[in-house]
C-alpha positions in Angstrom: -16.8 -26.6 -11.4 -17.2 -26.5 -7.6 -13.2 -25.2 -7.8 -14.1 -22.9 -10.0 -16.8 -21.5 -8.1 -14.8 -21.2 -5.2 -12.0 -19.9 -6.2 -14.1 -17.0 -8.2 -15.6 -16.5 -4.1 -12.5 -16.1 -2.6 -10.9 -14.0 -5.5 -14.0 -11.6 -5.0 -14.0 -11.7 -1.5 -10.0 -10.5 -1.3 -11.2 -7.5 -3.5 -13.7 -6.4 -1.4 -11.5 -6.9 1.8 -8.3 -4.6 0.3 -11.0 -2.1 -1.6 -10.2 1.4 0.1 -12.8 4.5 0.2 -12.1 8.6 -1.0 -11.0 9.0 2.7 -8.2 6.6 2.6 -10.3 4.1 5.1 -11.6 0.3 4.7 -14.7 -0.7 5.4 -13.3 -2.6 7.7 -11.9 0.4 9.7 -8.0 0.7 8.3 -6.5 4.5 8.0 -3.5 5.4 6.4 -2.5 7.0 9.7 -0.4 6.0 12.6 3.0 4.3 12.5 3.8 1.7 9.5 7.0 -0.6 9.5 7.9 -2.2 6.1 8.3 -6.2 6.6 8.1 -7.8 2.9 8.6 -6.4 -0.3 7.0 -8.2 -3.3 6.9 -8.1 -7.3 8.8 -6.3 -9.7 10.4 -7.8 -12.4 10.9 -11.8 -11.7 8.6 -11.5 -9.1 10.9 -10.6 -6.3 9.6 -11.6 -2.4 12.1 -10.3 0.1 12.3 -9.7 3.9 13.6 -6.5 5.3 15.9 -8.6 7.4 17.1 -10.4 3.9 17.2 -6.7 2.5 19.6 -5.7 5.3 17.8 -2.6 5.4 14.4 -0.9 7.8 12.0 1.7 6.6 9.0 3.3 8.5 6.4 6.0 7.8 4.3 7.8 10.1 1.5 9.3 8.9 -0.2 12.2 10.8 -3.4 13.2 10.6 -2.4 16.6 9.9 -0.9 15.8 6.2 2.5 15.3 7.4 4.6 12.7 7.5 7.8 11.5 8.6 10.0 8.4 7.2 13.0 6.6 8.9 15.4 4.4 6.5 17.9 2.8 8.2 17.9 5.1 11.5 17.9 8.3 9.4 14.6 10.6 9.7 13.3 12.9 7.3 9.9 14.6 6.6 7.3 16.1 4.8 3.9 16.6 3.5 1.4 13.7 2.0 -2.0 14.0 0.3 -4.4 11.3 -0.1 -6.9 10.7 -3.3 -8.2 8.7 -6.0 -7.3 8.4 -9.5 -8.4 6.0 -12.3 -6.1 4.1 -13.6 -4.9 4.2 -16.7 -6.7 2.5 -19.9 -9.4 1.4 -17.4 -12.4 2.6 -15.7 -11.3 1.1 -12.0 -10.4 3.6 -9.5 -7.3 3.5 -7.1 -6.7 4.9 -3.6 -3.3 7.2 -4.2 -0.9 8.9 -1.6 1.5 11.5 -2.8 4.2 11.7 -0.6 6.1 15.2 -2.0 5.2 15.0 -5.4 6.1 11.1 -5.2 2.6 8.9 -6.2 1.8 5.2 -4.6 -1.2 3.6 -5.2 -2.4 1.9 -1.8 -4.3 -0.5 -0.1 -4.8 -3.1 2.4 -4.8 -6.2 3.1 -6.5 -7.0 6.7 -4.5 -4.4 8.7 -1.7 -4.4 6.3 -0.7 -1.1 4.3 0.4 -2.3 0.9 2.2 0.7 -1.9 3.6 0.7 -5.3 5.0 2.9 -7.6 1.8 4.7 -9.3 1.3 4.2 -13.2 4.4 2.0 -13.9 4.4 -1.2 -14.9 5.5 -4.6 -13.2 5.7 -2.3 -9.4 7.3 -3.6 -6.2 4.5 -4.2 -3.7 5.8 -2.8 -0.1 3.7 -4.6 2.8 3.9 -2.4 6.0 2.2 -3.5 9.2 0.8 -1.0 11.7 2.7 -0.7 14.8 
């Protein structure tokens, strides 16, 4: 029972923590802008967990305040526009934080100061865990 209890707590508490607001901020203070490096990949079908240095490959985004962004893959730099908003998810009432990234959608959060984003509206999505630099 007391298990129980606590493990209810802590689910409820992790929610809270990685909830976002309209604005793309925490209560806690996290923005989608600055520089973000990817470090862990997560989910997907057999639910995958994989390093970048396992992958053999680096990605980074930085978001600008100004709607633009730029991502490097590997060395190689390209850019473009984002948009932040909030959508409810399908065959629910429970809203999620989205970023379109040129017409792409990821739903985001975070975890602490950790930007996590998946694939919007498919099923079983790759969770990619960035950490602000």
């Amino acid at each position: 029972m007391i298990k129980t209890i606590l493990l209810t707590a802590s689910a409820s508490l992790l929610l809270h923590a990685s909830s976002c607001s309209k604005n793309g901020t925490t209560p806690s203070g996290n923005s989608v802008t600055g520089t973000w490096k990817l470090v862990l990949m997560t989910g997907g079908i057999g639910s995958v967990r994989i390093t970048t240095d396992q992958w053999g490959h680096t990605r980074s985004y930085e978001l600008h305040k100004d709607g633009t962004y730029t991502r490097v893959e590997d060395g190689k730099p390209t850019s473009g526009t984002y948009t932040l908003g909030e959508e409810t998810q399908r065959g629910t009432n429970d809203k999620v934080n989205i970023v379109t990234l040129d017409g792409e959608k990821f739903s985001y959060s975070f975890a602490h100061d950790t930007l996590i984003l998946s694939m919007y509206n498919i099923s079983d999505p790759m969770y990619d865990w960035y950490v602000k630099q």
